[in-house]
Every structure is written in C-alpha cells, then in structure tokens.
C-alpha positions as CSV (number, residue, x, y, z in Angstrom):
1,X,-53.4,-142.4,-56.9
2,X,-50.0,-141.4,-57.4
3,X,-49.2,-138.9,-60.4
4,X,-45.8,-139.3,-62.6
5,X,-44.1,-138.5,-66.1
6,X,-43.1,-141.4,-66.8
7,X,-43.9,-144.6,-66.1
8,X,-41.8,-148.4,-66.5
9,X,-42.5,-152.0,-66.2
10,X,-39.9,-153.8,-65.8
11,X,-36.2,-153.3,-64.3
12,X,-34.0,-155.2,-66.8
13,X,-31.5,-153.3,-68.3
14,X,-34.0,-151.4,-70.6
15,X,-35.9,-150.2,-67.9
16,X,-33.6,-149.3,-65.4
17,X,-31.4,-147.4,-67.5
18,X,-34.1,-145.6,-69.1
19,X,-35.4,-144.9,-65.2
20,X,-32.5,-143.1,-64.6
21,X,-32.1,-141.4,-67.5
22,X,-35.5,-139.9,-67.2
23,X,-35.0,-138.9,-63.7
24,X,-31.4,-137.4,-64.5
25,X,-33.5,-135.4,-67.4
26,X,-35.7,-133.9,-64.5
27,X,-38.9,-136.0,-64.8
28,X,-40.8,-137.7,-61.9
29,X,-40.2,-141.9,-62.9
30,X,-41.8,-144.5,-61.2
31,X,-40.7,-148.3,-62.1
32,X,-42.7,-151.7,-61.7
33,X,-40.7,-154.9,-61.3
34,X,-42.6,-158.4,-60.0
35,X,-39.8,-160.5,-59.8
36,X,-36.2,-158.8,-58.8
37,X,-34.5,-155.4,-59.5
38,X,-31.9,-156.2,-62.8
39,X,-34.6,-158.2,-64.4
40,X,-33.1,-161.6,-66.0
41,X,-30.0,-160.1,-67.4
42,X,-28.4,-159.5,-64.1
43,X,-30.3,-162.5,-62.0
44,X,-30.6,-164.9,-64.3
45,X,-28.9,-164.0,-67.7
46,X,-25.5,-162.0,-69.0
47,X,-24.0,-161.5,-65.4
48,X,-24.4,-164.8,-63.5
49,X,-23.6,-166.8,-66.6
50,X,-20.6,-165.0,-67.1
51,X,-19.6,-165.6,-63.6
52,X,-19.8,-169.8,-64.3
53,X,-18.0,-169.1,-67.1
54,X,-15.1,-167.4,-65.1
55,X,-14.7,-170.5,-63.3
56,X,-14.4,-172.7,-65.7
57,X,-12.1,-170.6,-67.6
58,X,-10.0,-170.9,-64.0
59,X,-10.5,-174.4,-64.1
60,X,-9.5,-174.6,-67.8
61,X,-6.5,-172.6,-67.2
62,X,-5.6,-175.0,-64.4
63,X,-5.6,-177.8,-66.4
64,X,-3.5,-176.4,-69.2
65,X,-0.9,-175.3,-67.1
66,X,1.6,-177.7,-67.4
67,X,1.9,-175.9,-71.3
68,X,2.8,-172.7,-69.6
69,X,5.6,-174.4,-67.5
70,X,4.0,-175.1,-64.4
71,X,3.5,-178.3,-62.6
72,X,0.1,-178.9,-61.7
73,X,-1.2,-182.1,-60.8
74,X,-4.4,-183.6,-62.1
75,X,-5.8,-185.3,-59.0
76,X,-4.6,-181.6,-56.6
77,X,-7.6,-179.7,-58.0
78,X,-11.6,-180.4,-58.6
79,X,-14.4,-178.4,-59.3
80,X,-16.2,-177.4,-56.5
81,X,-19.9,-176.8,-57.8
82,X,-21.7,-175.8,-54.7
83,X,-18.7,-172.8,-54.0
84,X,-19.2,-171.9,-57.9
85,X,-23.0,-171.3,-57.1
86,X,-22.1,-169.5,-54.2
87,X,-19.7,-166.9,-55.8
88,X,-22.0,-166.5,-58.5
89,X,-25.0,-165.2,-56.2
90,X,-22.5,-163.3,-54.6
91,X,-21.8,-161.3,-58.2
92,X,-25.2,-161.2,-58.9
93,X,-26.3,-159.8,-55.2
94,X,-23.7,-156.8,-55.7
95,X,-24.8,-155.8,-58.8
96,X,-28.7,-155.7,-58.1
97,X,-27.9,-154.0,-55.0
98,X,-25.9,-151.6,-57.5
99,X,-28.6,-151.0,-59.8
100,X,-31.6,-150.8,-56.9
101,X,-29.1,-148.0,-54.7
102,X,-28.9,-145.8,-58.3
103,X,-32.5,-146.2,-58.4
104,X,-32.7,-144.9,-54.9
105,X,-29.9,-142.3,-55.7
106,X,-31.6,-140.7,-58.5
107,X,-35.6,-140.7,-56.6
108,X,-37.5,-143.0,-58.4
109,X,-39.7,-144.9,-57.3
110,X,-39.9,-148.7,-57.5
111,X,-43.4,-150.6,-57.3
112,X,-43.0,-154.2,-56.2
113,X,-45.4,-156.8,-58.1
114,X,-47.0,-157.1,-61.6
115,X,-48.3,-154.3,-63.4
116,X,-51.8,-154.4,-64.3
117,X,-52.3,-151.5,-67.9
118,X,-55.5,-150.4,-67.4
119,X,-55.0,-147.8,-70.1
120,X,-51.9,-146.3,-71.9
121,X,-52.1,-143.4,-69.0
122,X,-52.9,-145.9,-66.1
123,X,-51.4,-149.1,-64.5
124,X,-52.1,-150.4,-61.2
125,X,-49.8,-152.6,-59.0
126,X,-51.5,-154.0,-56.5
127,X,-53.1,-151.3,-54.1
128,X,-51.4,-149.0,-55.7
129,X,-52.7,-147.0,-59.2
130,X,-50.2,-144.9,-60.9
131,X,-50.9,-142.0,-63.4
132,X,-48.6,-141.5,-66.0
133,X,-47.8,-139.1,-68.8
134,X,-45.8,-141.2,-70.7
135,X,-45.3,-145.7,-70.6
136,X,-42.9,-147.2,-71.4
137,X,-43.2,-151.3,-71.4
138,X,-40.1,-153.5,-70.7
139,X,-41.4,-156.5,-69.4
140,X,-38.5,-158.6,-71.3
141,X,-39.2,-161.8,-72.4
142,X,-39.1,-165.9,-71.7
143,X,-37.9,-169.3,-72.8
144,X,-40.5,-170.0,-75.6
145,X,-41.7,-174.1,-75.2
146,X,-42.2,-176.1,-78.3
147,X,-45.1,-178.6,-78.4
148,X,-42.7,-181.4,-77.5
149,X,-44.0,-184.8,-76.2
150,X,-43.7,-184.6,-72.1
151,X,-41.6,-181.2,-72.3
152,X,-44.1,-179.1,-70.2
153,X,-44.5,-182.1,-67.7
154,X,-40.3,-182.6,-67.4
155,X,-40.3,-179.0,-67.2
156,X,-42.8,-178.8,-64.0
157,X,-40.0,-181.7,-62.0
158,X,-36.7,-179.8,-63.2
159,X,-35.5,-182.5,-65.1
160,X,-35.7,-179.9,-68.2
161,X,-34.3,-176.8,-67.2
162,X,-34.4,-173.1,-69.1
163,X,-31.4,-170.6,-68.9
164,X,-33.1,-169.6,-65.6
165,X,-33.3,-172.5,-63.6
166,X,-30.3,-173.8,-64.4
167,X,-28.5,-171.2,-62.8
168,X,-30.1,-172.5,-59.2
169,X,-28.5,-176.3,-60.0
170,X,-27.2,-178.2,-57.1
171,X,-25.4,-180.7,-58.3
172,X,-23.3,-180.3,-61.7
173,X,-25.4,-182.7,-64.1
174,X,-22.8,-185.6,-65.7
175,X,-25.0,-185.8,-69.5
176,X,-26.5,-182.5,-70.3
177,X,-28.6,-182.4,-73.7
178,X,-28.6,-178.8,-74.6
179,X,-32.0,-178.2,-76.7
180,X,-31.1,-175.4,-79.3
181,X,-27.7,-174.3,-81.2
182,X,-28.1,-170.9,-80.4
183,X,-25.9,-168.8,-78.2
184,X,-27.4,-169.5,-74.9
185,X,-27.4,-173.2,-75.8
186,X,-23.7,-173.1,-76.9
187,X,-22.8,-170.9,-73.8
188,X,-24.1,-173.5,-71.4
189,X,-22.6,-176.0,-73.8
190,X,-19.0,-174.2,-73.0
191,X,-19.4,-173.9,-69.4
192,X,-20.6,-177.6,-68.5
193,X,-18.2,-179.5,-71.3
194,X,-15.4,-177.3,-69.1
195,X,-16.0,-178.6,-66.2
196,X,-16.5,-182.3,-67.6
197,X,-19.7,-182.9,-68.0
198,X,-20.8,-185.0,-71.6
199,X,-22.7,-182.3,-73.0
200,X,-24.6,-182.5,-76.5
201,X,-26.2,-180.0,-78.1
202,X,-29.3,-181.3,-80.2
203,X,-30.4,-178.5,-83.2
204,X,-33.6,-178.6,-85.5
205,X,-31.8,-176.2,-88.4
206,X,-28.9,-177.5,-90.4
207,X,-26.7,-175.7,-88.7
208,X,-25.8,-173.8,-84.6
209,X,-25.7,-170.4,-84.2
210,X,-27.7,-169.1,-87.6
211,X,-26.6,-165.4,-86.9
212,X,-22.6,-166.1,-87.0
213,X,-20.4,-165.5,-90.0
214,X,-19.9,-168.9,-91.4
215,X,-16.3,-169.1,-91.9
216,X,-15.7,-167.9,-88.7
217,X,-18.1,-170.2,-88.0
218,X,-16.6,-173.1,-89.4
219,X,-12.9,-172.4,-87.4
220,X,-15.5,-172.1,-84.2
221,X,-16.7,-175.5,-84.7
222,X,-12.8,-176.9,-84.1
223,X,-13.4,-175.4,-80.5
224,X,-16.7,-177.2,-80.1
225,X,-14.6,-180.3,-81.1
226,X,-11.9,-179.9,-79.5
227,X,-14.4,-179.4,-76.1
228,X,-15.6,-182.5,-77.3
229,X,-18.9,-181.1,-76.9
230,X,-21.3,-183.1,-79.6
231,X,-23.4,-181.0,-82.2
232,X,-26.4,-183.0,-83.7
233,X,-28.0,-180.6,-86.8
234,X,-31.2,-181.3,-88.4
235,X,-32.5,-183.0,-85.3
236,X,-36.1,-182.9,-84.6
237,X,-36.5,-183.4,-80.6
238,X,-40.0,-185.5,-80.7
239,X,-39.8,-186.7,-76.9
240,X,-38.5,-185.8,-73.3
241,X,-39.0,-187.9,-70.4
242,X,-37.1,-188.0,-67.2
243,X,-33.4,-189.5,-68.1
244,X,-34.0,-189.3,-71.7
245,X,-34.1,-187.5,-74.8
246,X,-35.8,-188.7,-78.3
247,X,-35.0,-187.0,-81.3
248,X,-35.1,-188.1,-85.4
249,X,-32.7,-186.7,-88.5
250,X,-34.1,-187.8,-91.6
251,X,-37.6,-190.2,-89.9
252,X,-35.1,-192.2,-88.3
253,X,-35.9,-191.9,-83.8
254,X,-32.5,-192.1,-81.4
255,X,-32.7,-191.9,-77.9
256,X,-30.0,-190.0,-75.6
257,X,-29.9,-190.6,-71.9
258,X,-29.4,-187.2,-69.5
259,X,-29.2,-186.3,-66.4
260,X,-30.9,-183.1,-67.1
261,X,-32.3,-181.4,-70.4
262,X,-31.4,-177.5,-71.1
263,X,-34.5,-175.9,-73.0
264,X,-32.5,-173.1,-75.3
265,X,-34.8,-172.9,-78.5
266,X,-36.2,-169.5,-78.8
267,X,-38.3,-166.9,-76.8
268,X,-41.1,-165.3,-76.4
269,X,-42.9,-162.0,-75.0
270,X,-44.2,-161.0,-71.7
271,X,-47.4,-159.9,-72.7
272,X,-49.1,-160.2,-69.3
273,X,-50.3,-157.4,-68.1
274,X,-51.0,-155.5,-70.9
275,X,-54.1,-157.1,-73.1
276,X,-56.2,-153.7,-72.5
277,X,-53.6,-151.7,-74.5
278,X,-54.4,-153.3,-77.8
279,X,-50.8,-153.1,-78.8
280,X,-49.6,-154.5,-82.6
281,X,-47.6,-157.3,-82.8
282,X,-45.1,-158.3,-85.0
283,X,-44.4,-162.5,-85.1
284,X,-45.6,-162.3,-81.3
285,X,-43.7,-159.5,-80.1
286,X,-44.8,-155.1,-79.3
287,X,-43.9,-153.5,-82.9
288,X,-42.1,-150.8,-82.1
289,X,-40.7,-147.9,-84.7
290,X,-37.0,-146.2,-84.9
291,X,-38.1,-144.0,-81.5
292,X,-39.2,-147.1,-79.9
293,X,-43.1,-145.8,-80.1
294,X,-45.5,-148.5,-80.2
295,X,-48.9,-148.1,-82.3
296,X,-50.8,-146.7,-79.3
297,X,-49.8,-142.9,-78.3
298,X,-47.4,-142.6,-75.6
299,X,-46.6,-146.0,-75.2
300,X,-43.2,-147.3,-76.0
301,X,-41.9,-150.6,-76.0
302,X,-37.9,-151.3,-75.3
303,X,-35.8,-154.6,-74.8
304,X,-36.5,-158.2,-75.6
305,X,-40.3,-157.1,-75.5
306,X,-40.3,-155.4,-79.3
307,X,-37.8,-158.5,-79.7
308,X,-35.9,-156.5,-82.5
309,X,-32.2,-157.5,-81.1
310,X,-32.7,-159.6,-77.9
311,X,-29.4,-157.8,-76.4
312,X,-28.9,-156.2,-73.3
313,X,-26.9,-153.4,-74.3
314,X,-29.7,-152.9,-77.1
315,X,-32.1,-152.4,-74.7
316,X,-30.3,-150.1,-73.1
317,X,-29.8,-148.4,-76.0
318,X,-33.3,-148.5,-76.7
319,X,-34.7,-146.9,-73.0
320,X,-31.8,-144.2,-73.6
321,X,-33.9,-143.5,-77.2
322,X,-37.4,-143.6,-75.8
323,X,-36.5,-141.2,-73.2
324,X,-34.7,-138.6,-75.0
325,X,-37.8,-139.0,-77.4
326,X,-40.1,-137.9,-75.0
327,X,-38.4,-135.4,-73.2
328,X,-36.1,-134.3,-76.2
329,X,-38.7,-135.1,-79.2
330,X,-36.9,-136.5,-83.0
331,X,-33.2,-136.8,-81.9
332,X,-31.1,-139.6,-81.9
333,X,-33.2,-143.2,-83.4
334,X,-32.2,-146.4,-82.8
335,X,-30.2,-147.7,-85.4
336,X,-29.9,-151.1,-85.8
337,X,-27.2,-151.8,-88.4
338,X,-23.9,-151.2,-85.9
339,X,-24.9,-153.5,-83.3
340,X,-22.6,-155.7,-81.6
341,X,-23.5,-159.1,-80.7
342,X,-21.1,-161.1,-78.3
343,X,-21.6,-164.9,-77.4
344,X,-19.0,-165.9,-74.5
345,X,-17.4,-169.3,-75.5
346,X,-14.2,-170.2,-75.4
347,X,-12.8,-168.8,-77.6
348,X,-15.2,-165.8,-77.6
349,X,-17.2,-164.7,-80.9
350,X,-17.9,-160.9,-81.4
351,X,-19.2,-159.2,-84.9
352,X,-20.9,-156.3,-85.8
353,X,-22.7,-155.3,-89.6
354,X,-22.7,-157.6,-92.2
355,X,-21.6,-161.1,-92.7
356,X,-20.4,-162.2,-95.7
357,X,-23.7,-164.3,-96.7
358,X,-25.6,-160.9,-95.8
359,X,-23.2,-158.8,-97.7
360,X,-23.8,-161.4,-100.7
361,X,-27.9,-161.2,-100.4
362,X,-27.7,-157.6,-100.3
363,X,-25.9,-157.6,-103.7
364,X,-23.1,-155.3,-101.9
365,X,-19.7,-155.1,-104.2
366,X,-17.6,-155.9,-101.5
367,X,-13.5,-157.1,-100.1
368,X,-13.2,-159.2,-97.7
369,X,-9.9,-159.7,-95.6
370,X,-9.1,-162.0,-92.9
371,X,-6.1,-162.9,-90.5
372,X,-5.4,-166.1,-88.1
373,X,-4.9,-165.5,-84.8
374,X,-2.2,-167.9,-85.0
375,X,-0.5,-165.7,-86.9
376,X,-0.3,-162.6,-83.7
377,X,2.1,-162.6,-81.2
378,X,0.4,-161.9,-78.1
379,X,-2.2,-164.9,-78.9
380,X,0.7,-167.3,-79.3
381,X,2.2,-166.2,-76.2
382,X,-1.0,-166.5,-74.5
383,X,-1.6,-170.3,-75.8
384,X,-4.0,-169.5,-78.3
385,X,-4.5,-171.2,-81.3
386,X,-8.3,-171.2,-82.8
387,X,-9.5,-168.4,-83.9
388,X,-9.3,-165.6,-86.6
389,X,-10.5,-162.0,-87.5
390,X,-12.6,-161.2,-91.1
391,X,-13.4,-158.1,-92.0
392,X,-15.6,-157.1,-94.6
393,X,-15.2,-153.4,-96.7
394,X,-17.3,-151.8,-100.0
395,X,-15.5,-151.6,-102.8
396,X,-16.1,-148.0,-103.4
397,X,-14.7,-146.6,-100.6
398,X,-13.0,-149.3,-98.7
399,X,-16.1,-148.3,-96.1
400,X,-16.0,-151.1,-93.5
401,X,-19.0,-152.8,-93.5
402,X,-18.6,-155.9,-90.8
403,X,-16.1,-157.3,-88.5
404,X,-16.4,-160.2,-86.6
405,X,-13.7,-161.8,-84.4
406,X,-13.2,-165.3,-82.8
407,X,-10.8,-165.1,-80.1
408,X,-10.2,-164.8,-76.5
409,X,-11.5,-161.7,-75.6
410,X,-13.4,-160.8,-78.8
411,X,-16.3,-159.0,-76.8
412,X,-13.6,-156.6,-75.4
413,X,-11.8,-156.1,-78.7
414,X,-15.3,-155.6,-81.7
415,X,-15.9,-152.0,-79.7
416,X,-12.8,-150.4,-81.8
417,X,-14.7,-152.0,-85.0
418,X,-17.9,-150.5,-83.1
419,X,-16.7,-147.3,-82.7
420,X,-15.3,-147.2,-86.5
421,X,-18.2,-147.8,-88.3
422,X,-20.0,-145.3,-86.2
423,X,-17.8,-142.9,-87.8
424,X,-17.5,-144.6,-90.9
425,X,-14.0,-145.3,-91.1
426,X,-12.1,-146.9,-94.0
427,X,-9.5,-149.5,-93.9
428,X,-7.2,-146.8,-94.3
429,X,-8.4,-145.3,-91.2
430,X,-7.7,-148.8,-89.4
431,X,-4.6,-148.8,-90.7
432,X,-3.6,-145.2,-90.1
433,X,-4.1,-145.7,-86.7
434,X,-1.5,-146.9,-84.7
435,X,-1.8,-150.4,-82.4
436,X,-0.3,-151.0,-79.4
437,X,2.5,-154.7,-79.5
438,X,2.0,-156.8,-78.7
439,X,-1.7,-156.9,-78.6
440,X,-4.7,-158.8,-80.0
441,X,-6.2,-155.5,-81.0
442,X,-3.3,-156.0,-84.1
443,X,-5.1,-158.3,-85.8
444,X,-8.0,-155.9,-87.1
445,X,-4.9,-153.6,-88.2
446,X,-4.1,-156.3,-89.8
447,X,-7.2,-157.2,-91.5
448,X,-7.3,-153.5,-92.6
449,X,-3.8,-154.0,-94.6
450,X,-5.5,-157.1,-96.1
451,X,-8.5,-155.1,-97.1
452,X,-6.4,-152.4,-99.0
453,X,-3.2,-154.8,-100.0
454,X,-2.0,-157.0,-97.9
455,X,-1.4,-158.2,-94.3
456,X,2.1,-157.6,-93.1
457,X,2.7,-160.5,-91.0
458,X,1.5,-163.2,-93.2
C-alpha cells in the first residue's frame, strides 16, 4: 500500500494540470490513467484535430492562391492522407511526451490501468492500492450512442466512427454523413468538405450548433455553404447500415449512401470505476459545487466528468480550483459566466458571456453593436470575406456582457474580450485602449465605438 495527499484518475487536461499543481504546492500526487497520458484532448481530441485541420487549411490556401497572385496549378498538388495521419501522430507523440516528462519533472507518480474506488480514501490499480487524503475524479467522458437501428453493430465494423476513431482513418472517406450539428460534428465537417470529400451533416434539432449566437450564426452558415457542406435540420436518423444512412423530417424516410458515418451527438460520463462512491448525479454526470467538491467528503470531480462546460481549458480551470481548495481552503471558485468557447472551422467562431437570445431570456436591458469583417483592413488584405464581430453591453453601465467573433483566428483574438470582462471593462475601456493597424483585433475596438456611438469605419 502506498500512502499520498492527493490522488487523480485520469490524465486529461483536468488531471494533469491539477497533478502538477498539487505537486508544485508541496503535496505527494499520485495519478491513474488506463488508456494514454493527455487523456482524449491531446490523443484523440483538441490537439490532433487541430493538426488535420492545419492541413487542410494548407490545402485550402493552395487552392486559393491564384487570388493572391500566384500561379498554382490544379492538377501540381493532392492531398496526401496517409502523410496527414502521419504528421498528426507526430504532434500528438510530442505533446504526451511533454505532458508525461512534467509529470516526471515535478515527482508524481503515474499508475498505468483503470482505477478501481474502493472508498473515497482508497483506489486500487491493479496490484497496486493507493491511500489517499484527498480524490479527485477526472475520468472525462465518451461519445454517448442513441438507440439507433444497427448503430451499435456499424459501430463494432468501423463503418460508424466516433471523434476517436476517426482520427486512426486510412483512407480519406469520399461521402461522410456527420451525425450531430454540434461542434465536433461541424469541425469534422470543415476538415473533410476541405479536402473534397461530400460531407453532410444530418441534425435532430432545428437548428447546428444550439450554443452559438444566432446572427453570427446565420453569417456562419454562408461558410457551410460556400464549403458546400450539406446541413439537414430536424432530421431524425432512424437507421445505419453499412453504406447507408436513413433518416425522416416530418414522417417522411430518405436514405443517404456513405462511405463512412461520424457519430457526433452528445456524450456521456465515465462512471466506471467508481459505483462504490455513491456519488450524485446531475442528468448523468458527478454534481459538482463552485469548488468542484462532489457530495461525498474529499472527493472532487473536474472535467467533462461533472459535464458542466465540456472544455478543456475548463477543466483545467477546474483541477487548478480543486487543488488550491484543498490545499488553500475557500479561495478562488470556478466561475462559469466568462468562459470562452472556440469551435475551429473555417472561419473560426469564438464567444464568451451572453448571446443575444440569453441576454433577451434573462430580461437584461442591453446594446448590442456589431462590425463586418469585410469592413477591416487586414481581413481584406488577407482574403477574408465571411465573418463579423457582435458585441453585447448593459445599458447601465455600458458593462460588456458578451462578445463573440467569426473570423479567421477568432480563438486567438476573444482572450482580449476574455481578459475584459474579467475586469469588467466598459466599451469605453475598449475603446480607450489603443489597437495595433492593421489588425483584426480592430474590429472589437470597433464594436466598442458601436456600443457607445458609432463605428468609425462604417
């Protein structure tokens, strides 16, 4: 038996960085993982999809170039799926290695194989039985599988594939049917229509991507077009079988051939492991409070587990909390109204707070401001055309109360909107501070003009 402080399953970006942060804070850490250091976000989630998504970027870049003045012809480049792969697992093999030589760095130990919670002070992997002080439990979660008609069966022979298996594709698939409009549906969606495969997306609710603000929204759906990437709302999938995809709008059955069938339509916990600890559940996943405690004493839940904001940087967030919390007692909660959420398309989207509709529900007296990204210099200059910036403010104080931004390189550029709201800025704080030109970062400057008169360059 083997004694520590504190005690992790799981290596995702939750536990890891919470690993670390307990053994910089002095305390004796051990951490379980049964699959690979990273957990899905680095093997099978943020970091390898963003790697295909460089690619095709590259490729997309290649065949725009004759816009930007330089011959390039059609038939002198291909994609190359197999090299793709390769340079992908290359990214991803860095990075784990990364993450397992801090683990090593900062002594904590790491358990291969699945954790077994015998108690809240007690978990067993394998052989070994560790002792803990304090647990923390983030075992993530996985691709949730609706009771669909030969889904489990297509699922076992790879014709349907989840976010995960996808990534270990041979062959780049010519029809992909993308089940779910969410944003690892419409991620995929980017990455394969790039590259030329037919993709369609097929989508149960009325509309993709439920969390987005709808006008930007609606100006994101003239890139889905434009990709020529199909979008099929209020679809019921009733039937999968190998080649084919069933689905109904309104009673009415249509059939779409594929050569493979992405499963994107919600997750669920990873609960294995951990029946003994009797832990509350909240619509299937660990309730967790502002500290990340769970209902049973000295167990805290972090990540996609508590399934509060199924982010990565969240979760980080979150092991960063949990820790402090036991080491540090009532500090710094999680708070969950500044969070950003990215989804990497092309263009990308990025928001953080409230979108209009929420603004509306809430009953909030609010101004809302937006600008075009046709309308900045360094997007024209970069061939950029779709896209805008809307910005949402209280009336009271001019408070900013959302951004959200669709735009090449939106996930870079919503941290300044981050950062302000943080320290509750004003419009007039956006616009008292100065922007670098020609940059994209002008257009929130802009939309901080519009929020207290108007935009200068429209």
């Amino acid at each position: 038996m083997k004694n520590y402080d504190i005690t992790i399953i799981g290596s995702g970006p939750g536990g890891y960085v919470a690993a670390i942060k307990a053994a910089q804070l002095g305390k004796k850490v051990a951490i379980v993982e049964k699959e690979a250091i990273g957990g899905v976000c680095l093997n099978w989630g943020c970091i390898p999809t963003k790697a295909l998504l460089s690619s095709a970027k590259v490729y997309k870049n290649f065949n725009n170039a004759k816009a930007f003045g330089i011959d390039v012809e059609k038939d002198s480049f291909s994609v190359n799926f197999k090299k793709m792969m390769q340079r992908k697992n290359k990214v991803v093999k860095k990075l784990t290695g990364g993450v397992s030589y801090l683990l090593k760095k900062n002594k904590v130990d790491v358990y291969e194989g699945e954790g077994v919670v015998k108690d809240a002070h007690t978990v067993e992997v394998g052989d070994n039985t560790l002792q803990t002080k304090k647990l923390i439990v983030a075992t993530g979660a996985s691709p949730a599988v609706p009771p669909v008609d030969g889904l489990k069966e297509t699922l076992k022979d790879d014709f349907t594939l989840t976010a995960k298996t996808i990534l270990d594709l041979k062959e780049q698939p010519s029809k992909l049917v993308i089940i779910g409009g969410g944003v690892i549906g419409v991620e995929f969606a980017t990455i394969f229509a790039t590259l030329g495969s037919e993709v369609t997306i097929v989508e149960r609710e009325k509309d993709i991507l439920l969390s987005v603000d709808q006008e930007l929204k609606d100006e994101f759906k003239k890139a889905l077009n434009k990709a020529k990437i199909n979008v099929l709302t209020s679809a019921s999938v009733t039937k999968v079988e190998k080649g084919k995809l069933t689905y109904e709008t309104d009673g009415k059955p249509t059939t779409l051939d594929a050569d493979k069938v992405l499963l994107s339509a919600g997750m669920q916990a990873n609960l294995g492991g951990l029946d003994k600890l009797k832990l509350e559940k909240d619509k299937g996943f660990i309730k967790t409070d502002e500290f990340l405690r769970t209902n049973v004493e000295d167990v805290y839940a972090i990540g996609d587990v508590n399934g509060k904001d199924m982010l990565a940087h969240v979760a980080s967030k979150e092991g960063i909390v949990a820790v402090e919390h036991i080491i540090k007692g009532d500090t710094h909660p999680m708070d969950y109204t500044k969070v950003p959420s990215g989804i990497y398309t092309f263009p990308e989207i990025a928001q953080v707070g409230l979108t209009e509709e929420a603004a509306k529900k809430k009953g909030i007296d609010y101004k809302v401001s937006t600008f075009p990204l046709s309308a900045n210099g360094k997007a024209l200059a970069e061939g950029q055309s779709i896209g805008m910036v809307k910005m949402l403010a209280d009336k009271k104080y001019n408070e900013i109360i959302g951004v959200h931004i669709l735009s090449d390189n939106a996930t870079d550029l919503i941290t300044e909107a981050v950062l302000g709201m943080t320290l509750e800025a004003t419009a007039e704080d956006f616009v008292h501070a100065i922007h670098p030109h020609p940059t994209l970062s002008e257009m929130l400057h802009e939309t901080a003009h519009g929020i207290i008169d108007k935009p200068i360059h429209i």
